[in-house]
C-alpha positions as CSV (number, residue, x, y, z in Angstrom):
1,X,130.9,89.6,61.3
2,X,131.2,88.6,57.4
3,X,132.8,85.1,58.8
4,X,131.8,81.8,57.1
5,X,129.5,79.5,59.8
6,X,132.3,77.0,59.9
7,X,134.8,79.6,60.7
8,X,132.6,81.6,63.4
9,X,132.0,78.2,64.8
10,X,135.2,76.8,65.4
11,X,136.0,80.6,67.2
12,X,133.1,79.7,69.2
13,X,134.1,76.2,70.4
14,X,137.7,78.3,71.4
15,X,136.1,81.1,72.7
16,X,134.3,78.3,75.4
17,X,138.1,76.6,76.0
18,X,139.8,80.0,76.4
19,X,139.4,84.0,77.2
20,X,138.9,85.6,73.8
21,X,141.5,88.3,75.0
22,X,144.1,85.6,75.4
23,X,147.0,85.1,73.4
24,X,146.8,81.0,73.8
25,X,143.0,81.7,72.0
26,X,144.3,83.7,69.1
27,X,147.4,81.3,68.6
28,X,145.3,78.0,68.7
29,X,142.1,80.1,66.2
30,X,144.9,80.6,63.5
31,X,146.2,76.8,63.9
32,X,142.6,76.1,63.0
33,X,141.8,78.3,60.0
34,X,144.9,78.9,58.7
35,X,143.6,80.7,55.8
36,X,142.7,83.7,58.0
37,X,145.2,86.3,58.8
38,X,146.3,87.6,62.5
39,X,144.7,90.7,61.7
40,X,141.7,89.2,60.3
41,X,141.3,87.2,63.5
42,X,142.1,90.2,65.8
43,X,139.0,92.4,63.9
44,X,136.9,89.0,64.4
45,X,137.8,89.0,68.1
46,X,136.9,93.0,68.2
47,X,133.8,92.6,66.6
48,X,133.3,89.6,68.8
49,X,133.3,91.6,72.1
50,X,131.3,94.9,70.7
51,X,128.8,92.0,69.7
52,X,128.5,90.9,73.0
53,X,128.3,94.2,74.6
54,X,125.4,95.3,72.2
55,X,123.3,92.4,73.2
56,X,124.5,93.0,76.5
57,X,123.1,96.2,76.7
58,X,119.6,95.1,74.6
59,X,119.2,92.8,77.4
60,X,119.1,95.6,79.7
61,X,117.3,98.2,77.7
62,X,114.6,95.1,77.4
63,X,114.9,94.5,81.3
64,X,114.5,97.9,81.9
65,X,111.5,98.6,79.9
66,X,109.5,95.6,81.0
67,X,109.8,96.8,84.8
68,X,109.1,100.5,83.9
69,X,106.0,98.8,81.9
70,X,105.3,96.6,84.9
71,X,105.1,99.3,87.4
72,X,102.8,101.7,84.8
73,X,100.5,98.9,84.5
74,X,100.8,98.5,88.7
75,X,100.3,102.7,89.0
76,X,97.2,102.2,86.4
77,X,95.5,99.8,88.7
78,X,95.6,101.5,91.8
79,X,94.2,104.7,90.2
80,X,91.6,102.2,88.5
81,X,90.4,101.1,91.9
82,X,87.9,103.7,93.0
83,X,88.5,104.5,96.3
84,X,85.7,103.8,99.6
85,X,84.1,107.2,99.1
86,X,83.9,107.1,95.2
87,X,82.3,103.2,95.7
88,X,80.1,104.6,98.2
89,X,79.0,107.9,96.2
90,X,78.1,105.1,93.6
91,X,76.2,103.6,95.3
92,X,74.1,106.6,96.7
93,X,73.7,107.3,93.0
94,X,72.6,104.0,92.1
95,X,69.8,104.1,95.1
96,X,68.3,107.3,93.5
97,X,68.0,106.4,90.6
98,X,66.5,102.9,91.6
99,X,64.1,105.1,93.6
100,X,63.3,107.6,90.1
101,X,63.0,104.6,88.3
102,X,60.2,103.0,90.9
103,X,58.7,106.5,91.3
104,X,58.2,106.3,87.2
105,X,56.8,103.7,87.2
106,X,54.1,104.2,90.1
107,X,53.1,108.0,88.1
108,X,53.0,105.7,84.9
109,X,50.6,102.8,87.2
110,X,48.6,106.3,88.2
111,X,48.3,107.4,84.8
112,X,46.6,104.1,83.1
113,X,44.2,103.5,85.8
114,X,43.1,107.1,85.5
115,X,42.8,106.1,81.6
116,X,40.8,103.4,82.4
117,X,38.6,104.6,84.6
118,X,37.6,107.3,82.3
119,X,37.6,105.1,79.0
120,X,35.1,102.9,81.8
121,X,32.9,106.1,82.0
């Protein structure tokens, strides 16, 4: 943090050469800014590595909350999915009322021929 772009990315084009916790790295990062103090470099490298490890562990927290997400959505379907006697209770319930419907409508048929025949009469 608080480096210029140039600066962070010449520590970047080292940090791919060498280990940042080498002593070669630091040596050859204050040959190349030599405006920057040792101690200045040493709190870059610090705040380097706690960098890392915070994206590190985002990248788990993430990993971890998409698979306990995965596996709620999984959970959810299989109590979606009614189970053989719940399909078939449906479909007993379905068949009666089919069967009130149709018996309606027959007692409604009944009910306008008997109006006819005694609007006939």
């Amino acid at each position: 943090g608080g480096w210029a772009t140039e600066e962070h990315f010449a520590f970047e084009r080292l940090k791919a050469q060498y280990k940042v916790t080498s002593s070669g790295f630091v040596k050859r990062l204050q040959g190349l800014l030599p405006t920057r103090t040792p101690e200045e470099i040493s709190a870059h490298v610090e705040w380097f590595k706690q960098h890392e490890e915070r994206l590190a562990l985002r990248r788990r927290l993430l990993q971890q909350w998409r698979d306990a997400r995965a596996q709620l959505r999984q959970q959810r379907q299989c109590q979606d999915r009614p189970s053989a006697e719940d399909e078939e209770a449906e479909r007993q319930r379905q068949r009666e009322q089919r069967k009130r419907d149709r018996e309606e409508r027959e007692e409604k048929k009944k009910q306008i021929n008997e109006w006819k025949q005694r609007k006939a009469e």
